[in-house]
SEKEVO-826752 format. One record per residue (C-alpha): residue in three letters; z, x, y. Coordinates in pm, whole numbers, padded with zeros to 5 digits. Each point is the difference from the previous one (the first is absolute). Layout:
<site resn="Ala" w="Z" u="X" v="Y"/>
...
// end
This chain:
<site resn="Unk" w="01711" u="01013" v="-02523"/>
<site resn="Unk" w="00253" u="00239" v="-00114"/>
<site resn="Unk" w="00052" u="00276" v="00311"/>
<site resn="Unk" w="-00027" u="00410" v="-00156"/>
<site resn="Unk" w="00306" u="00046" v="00201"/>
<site resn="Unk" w="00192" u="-00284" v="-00150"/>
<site resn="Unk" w="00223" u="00067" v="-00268"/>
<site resn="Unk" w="-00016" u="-00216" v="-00304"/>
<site resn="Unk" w="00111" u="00039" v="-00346"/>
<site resn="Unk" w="-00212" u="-00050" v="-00227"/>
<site resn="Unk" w="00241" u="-00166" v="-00229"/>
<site resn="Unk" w="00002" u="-00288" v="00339"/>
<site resn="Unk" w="-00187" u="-00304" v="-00083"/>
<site resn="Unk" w="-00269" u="-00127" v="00265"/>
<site resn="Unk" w="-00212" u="-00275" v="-00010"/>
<site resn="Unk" w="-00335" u="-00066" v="00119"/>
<site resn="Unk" w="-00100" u="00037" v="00425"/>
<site resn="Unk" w="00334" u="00186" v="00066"/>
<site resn="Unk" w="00016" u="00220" v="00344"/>
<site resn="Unk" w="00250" u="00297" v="-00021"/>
<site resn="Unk" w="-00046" u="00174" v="00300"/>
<site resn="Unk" w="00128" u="00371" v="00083"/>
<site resn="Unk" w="00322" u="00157" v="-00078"/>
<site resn="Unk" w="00139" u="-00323" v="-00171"/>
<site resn="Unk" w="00165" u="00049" v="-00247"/>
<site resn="Unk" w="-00030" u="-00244" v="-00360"/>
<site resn="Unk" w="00255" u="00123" v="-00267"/>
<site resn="Unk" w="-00003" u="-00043" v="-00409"/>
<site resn="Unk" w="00084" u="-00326" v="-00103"/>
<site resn="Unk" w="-00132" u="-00223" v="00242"/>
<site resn="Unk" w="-00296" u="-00285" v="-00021"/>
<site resn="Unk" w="-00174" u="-00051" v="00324"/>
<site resn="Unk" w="-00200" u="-00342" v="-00011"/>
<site resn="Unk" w="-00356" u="-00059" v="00118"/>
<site resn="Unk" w="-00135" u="00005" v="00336"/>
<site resn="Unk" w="00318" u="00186" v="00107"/>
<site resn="Unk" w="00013" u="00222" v="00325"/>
<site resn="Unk" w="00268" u="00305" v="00013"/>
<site resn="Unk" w="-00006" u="00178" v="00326"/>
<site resn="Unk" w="00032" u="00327" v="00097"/>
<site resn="Unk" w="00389" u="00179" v="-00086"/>
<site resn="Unk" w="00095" u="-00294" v="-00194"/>
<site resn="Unk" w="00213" u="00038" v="-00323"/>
<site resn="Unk" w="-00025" u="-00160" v="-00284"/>
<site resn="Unk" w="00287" u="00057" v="-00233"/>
<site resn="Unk" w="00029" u="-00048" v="-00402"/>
<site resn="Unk" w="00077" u="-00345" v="-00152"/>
<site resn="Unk" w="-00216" u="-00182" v="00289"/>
<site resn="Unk" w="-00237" u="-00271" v="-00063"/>
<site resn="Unk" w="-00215" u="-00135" v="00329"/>
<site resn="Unk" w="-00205" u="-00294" v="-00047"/>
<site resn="Unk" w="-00360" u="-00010" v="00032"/>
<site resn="Unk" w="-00105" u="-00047" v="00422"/>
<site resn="Unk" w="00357" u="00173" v="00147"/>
<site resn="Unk" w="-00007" u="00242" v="00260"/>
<site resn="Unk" w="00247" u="00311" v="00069"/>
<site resn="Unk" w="00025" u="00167" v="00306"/>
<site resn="Unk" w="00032" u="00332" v="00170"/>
<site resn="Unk" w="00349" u="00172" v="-00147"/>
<site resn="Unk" w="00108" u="-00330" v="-00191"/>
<site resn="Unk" w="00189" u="00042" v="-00261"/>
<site resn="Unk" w="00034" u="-00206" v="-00321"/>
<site resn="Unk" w="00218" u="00048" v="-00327"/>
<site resn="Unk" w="00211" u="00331" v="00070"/>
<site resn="Unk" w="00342" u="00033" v="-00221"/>
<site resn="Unk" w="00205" u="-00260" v="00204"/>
<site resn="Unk" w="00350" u="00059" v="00203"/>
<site resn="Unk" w="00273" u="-00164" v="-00233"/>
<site resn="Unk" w="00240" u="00208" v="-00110"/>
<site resn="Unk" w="00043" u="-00175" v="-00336"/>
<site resn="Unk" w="-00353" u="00093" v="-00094"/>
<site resn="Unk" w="-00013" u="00179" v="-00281"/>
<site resn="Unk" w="-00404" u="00077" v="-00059"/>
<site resn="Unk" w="-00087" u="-00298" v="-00202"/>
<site resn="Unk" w="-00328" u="-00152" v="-00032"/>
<site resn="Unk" w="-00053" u="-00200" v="00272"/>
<site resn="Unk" w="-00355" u="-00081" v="00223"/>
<site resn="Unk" w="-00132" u="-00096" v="00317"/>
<site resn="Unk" w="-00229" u="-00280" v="00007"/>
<site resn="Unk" w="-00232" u="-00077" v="00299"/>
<site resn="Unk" w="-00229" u="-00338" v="00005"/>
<site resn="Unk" w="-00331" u="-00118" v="00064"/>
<site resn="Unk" w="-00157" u="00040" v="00395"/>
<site resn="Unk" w="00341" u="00121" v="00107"/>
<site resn="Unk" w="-00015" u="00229" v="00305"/>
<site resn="Unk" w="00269" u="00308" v="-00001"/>
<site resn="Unk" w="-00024" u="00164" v="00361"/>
<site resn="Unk" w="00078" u="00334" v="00119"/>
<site resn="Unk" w="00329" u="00170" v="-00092"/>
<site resn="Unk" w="00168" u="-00312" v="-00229"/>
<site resn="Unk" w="00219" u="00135" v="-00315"/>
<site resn="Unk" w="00020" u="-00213" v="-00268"/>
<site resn="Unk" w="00271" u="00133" v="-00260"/>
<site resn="Unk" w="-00050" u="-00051" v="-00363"/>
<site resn="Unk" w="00254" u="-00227" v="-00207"/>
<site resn="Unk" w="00321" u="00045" v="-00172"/>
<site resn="Unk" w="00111" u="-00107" v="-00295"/>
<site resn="Unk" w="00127" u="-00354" v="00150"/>
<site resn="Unk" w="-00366" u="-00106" v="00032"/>
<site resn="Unk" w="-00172" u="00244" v="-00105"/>
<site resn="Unk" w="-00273" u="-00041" v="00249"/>
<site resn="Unk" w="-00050" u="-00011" v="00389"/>
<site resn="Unk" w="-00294" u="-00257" v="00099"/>
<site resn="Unk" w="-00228" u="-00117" v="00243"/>
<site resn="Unk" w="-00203" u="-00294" v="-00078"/>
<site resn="Unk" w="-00396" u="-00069" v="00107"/>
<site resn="Unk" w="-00106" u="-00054" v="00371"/>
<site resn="Unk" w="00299" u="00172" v="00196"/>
<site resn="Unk" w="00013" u="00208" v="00252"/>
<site resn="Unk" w="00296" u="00326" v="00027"/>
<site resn="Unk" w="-00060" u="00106" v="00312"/>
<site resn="Unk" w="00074" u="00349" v="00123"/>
<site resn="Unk" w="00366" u="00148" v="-00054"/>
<site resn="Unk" w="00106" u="-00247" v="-00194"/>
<site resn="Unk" w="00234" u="00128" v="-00271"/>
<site resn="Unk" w="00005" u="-00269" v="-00365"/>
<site resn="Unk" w="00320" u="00100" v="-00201"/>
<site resn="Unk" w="00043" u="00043" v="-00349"/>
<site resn="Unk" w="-00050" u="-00296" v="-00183"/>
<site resn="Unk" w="-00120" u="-00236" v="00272"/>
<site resn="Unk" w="-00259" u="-00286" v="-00138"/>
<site resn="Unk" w="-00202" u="-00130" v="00305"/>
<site resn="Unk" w="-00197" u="-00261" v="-00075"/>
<site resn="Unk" w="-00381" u="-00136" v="00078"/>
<site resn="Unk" w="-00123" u="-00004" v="00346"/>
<site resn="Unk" w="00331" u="00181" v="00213"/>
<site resn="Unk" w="-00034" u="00152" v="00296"/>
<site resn="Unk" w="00205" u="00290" v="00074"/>
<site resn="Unk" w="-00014" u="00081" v="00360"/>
<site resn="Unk" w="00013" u="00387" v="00147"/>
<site resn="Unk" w="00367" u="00171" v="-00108"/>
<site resn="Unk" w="00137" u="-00263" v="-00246"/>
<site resn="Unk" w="00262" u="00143" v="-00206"/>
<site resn="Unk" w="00084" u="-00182" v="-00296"/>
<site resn="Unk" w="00276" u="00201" v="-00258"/>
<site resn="Unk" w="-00004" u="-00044" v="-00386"/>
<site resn="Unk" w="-00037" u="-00315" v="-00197"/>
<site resn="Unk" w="-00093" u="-00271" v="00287"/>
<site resn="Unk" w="-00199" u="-00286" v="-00103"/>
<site resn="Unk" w="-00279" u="-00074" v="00264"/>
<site resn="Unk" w="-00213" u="-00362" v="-00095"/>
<site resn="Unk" w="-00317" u="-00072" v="00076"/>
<site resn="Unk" w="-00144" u="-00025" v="00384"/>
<site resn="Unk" w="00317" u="00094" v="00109"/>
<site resn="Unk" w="-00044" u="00178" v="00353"/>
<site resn="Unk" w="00168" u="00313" v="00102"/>
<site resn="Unk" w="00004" u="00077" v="00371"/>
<site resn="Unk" w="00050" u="00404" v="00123"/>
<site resn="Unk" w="00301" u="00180" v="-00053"/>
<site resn="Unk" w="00177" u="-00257" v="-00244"/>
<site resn="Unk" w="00254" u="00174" v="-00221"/>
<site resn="Unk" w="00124" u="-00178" v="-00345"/>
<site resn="Unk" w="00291" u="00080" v="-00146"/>
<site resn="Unk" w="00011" u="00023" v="-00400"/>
<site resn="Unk" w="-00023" u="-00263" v="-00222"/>
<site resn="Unk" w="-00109" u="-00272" v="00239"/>
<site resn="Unk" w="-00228" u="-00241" v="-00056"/>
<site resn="Unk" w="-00311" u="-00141" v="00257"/>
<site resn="Unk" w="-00116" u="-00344" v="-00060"/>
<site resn="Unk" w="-00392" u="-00079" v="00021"/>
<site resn="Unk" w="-00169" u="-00081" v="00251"/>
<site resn="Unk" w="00287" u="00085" v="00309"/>
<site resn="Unk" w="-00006" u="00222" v="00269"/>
<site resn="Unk" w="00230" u="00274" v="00092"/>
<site resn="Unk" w="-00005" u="00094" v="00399"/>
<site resn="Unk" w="-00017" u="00390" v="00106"/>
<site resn="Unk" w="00303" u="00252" v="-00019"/>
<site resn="Unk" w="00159" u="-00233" v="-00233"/>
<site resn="Unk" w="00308" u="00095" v="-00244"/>
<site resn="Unk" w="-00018" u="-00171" v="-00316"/>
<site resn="Unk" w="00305" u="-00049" v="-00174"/>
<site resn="Unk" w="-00006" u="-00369" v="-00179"/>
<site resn="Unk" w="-00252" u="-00115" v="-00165"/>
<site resn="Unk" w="-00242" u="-00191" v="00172"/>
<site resn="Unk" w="-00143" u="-00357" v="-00115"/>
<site resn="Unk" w="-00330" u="-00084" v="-00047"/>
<site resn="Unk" w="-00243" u="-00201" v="00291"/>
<site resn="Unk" w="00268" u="00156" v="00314"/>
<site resn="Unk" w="-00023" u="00203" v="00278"/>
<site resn="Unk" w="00303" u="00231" v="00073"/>
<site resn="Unk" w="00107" u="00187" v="00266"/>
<site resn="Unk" w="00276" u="00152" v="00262"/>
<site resn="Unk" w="00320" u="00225" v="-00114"/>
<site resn="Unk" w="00144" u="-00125" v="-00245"/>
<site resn="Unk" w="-00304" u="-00106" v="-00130"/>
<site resn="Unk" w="-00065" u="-00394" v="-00015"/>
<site resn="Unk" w="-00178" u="-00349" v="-00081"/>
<site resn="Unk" w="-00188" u="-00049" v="00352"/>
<site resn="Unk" w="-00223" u="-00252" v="-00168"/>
<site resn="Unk" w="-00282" u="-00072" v="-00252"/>
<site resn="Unk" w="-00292" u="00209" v="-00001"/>
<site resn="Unk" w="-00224" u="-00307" v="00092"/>
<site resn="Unk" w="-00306" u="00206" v="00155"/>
<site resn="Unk" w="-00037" u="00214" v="-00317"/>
<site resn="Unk" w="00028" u="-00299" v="-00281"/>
<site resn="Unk" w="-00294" u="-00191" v="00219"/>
<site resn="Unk" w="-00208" u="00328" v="00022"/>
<site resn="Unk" w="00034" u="-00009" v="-00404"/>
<site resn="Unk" w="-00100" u="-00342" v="-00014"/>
<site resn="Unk" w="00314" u="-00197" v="-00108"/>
<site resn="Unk" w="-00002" u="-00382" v="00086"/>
<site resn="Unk" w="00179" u="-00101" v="00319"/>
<site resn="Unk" w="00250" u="-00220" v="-00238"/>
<site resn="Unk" w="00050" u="00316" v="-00218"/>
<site resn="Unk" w="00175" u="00154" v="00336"/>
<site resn="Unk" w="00152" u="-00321" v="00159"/>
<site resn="Unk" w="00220" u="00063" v="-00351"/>
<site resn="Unk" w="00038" u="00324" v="00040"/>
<site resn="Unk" w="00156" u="-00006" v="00366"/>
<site resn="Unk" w="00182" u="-00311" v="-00143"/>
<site resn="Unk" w="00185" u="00261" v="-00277"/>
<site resn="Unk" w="00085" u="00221" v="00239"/>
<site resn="Unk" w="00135" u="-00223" v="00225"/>
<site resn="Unk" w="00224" u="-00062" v="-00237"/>
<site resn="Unk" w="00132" u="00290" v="-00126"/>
<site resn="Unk" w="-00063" u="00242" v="00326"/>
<site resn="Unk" w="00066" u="-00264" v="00327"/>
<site resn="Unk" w="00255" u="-00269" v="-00105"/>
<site resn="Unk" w="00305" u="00208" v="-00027"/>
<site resn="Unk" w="00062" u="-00059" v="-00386"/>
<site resn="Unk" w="00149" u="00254" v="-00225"/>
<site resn="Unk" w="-00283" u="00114" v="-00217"/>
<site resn="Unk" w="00071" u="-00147" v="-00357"/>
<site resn="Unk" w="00060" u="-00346" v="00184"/>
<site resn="Unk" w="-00348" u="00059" v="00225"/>
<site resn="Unk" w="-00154" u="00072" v="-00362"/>
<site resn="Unk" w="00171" u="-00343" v="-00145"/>
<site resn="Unk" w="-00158" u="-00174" v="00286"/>
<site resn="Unk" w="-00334" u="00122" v="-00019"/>
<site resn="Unk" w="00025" u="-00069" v="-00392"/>
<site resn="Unk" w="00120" u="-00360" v="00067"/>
<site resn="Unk" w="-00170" u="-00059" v="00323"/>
<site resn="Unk" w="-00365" u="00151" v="-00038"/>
<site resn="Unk" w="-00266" u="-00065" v="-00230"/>
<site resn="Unk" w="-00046" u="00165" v="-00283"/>
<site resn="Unk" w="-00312" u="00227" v="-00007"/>
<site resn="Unk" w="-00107" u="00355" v="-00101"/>
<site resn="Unk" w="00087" u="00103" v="00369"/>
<site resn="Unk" w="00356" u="-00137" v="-00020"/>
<site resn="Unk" w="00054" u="00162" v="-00274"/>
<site resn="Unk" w="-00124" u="00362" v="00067"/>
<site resn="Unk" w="00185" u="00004" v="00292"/>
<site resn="Unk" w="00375" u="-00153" v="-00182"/>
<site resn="Unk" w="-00072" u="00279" v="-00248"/>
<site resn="Unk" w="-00068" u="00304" v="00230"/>
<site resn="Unk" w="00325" u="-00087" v="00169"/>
<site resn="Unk" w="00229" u="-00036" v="-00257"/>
<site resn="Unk" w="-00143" u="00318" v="-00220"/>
<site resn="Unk" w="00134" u="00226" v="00281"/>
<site resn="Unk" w="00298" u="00104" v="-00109"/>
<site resn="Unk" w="00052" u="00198" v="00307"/>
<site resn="Unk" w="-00109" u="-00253" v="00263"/>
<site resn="Unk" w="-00259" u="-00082" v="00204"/>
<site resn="Unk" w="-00048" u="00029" v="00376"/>
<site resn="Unk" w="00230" u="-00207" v="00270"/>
<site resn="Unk" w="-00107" u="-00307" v="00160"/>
<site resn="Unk" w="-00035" u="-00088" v="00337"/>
// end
């Protein structure tokens, strides 16, 4: 159901069971999936693509000309997944021409005032908790958990599955499987209670907490706790995700304890 007092151009693409409700707003240019609900004073700007089930809220607003200075009007998009929730008053800036795209993946959740940066890709199943502020081109992996009020600086990089505590400021990149927290942000241990919610093996996080033991706890440098953990630790997909993350972060990740 299409509202009378919506506006929608007609050169917008909608699929099948969509809700647009009054006074939102759905410009040229942009494919709105199946089964899709877009609440009242939403805006929908060109270049957008929201996957079939996602919900926008009151006032949200998703893929206006981003911030950057350097942008220069090229083609970019905004792409929003599957069953993602957007609530009320989020902005969500379209790419530049470093990625060309901002992103949300399927099954998250932007809660309300939270502002997603030029060029940000979050992946599948992230929560982003009331007031997040992430700038341009962060990297968010999947289940990754965002409490209130976190601010990320640009270019930073959040591992899956870890946890970021309220009010924090995010200037390293932060590893996968960890919980951070305190000023200056830091390791303050493995994100046990989330990985057993999501099923991983008790053995699979024995080796996690024994990585960051390692290269968080023991008071080594970080290329020798990465030599250790190499040498020491068994080699397994989880090993190696984690030795990866780190030592792609050519800014740095977060302090230990």
């Amino acid at each position: 159901m299409i509202s009378n007092l919506a506006s929608v151009s007609p050169k917008a693409r909608i699929g099948k069971n969509v809700t647009i409700e009054a006074f939102a707003t759905v410009y040229e240019d942009v494919e709105i999936g199946d089964d899709c609900h877009i609440y009242p004073n939403a805006i929908i700007f060109p270049d957008t693509i929201i996957g079939n089930g996602s919900k926008i809220f009151p006032g949200a607003i998703i893929g206006i000309v981003n911030q950057d200075l350097k942008y220069k009007g090229e083609k970019s998009n905004t792409v929003i997944g599957k069953n993602t929730i957007v609530r009320e008053y989020a902005t969500i800036h379209k790419g530049t021409a470093h990625r060309m795209t901002t992103k949300v993946g399927d099954n998250c959740l932007i809660m309300a005032y939270t502002h997603l940066g030029h060029d940000c890709l979050i992946g599948n199943n992230v929560i982003i908790a009331n007031n997040g502020s992430l700038a341009g081109h962060i990297t968010v992996e999947d289940f990754a958990i965002l409490e209130g009020v976190v601010a990320a600086q640009q270019f930073v990089n959040i591992g899956a599955h870890s946890f970021i505590a309220g009010a924090s400021l995010v200037r390293k990149s932060v590893p996968p499987y960890v919980r951070v927290a305190r000023e200056p942000l830091q390791f303050i241990g493995v994100n046990t209670i989330g990985l057993a919610r999501r099923g991983f093996d008790k053995e699979v996080i024995k080796q996690v907490e024994d990585i960051y033991r390692i290269i968080f706890v023991r008071g080594h440098n970080l290329t020798n706790a990465l030599e250790i953990v190499e040498n020491e630790m068994p080699a397994t997909p989880i090993r190696k995700e984690i030795v990866d993350f780190i030592r792609n972060q050519k800014d740095g990740i977060v302090k230990g304890i």
